[in-house]
N, C-alpha and C positions, 0 to 999 in steps of 0.2 A: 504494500500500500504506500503512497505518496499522498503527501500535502500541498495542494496549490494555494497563494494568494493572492487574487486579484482586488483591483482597486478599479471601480465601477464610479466617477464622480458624478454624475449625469443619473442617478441614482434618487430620484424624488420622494417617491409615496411606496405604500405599500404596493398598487397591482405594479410597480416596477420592479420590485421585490420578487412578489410573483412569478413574471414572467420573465425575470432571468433563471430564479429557482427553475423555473421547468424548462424550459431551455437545456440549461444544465442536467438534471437528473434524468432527463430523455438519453444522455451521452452513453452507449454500449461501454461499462464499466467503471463509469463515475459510481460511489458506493453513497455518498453524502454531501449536503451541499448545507451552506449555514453562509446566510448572507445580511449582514450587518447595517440599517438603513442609516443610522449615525454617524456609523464610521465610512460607510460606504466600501467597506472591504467584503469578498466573499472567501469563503475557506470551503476549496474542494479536496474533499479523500478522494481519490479512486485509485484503481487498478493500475500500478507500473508502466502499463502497456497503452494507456491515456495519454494522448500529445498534446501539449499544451496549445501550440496550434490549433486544434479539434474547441478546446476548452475558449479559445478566445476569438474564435470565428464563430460559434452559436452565440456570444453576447455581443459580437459585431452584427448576426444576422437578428437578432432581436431589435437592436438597432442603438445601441449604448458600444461608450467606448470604451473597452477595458487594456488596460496595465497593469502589466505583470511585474508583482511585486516579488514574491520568490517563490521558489520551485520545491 
């Protein structure tokens, strides 16, 4: 398992909460997703085999712009 950090600023209300969470936990091996609207950071566990890439072109196709804070 691995931990991602992303940082989501663009990050308002809850349904934007929402619909990055599922965005995200749609991902073939993402295991969890915990996404912070205060801090506007999200913390994903998943599977080794999860490219962060993958992880930050579904909150680009959601339409938010994420930065990867660490790996």
């Amino acid at each position: 398992m691995k931990k991602t950090v992303i940082k989501v600023s663009d990050l308002h209300c809850q349904n934007c909460v929402k619909h990055v969470y599922n965005a995200l936990i749609a991902i073939s091996g993402v295991k969890q997703v915990e996404v912070d609207l205060v801090s506007k950071y999200i913390n994903v566990i998943s599977d080794e085999n999860v490219a962060i890439a993958n992880l930050l072109l579904e909150i680009k196709v959601a339409g938010y712009t994420p930065e990867l804070i660490k790996e």
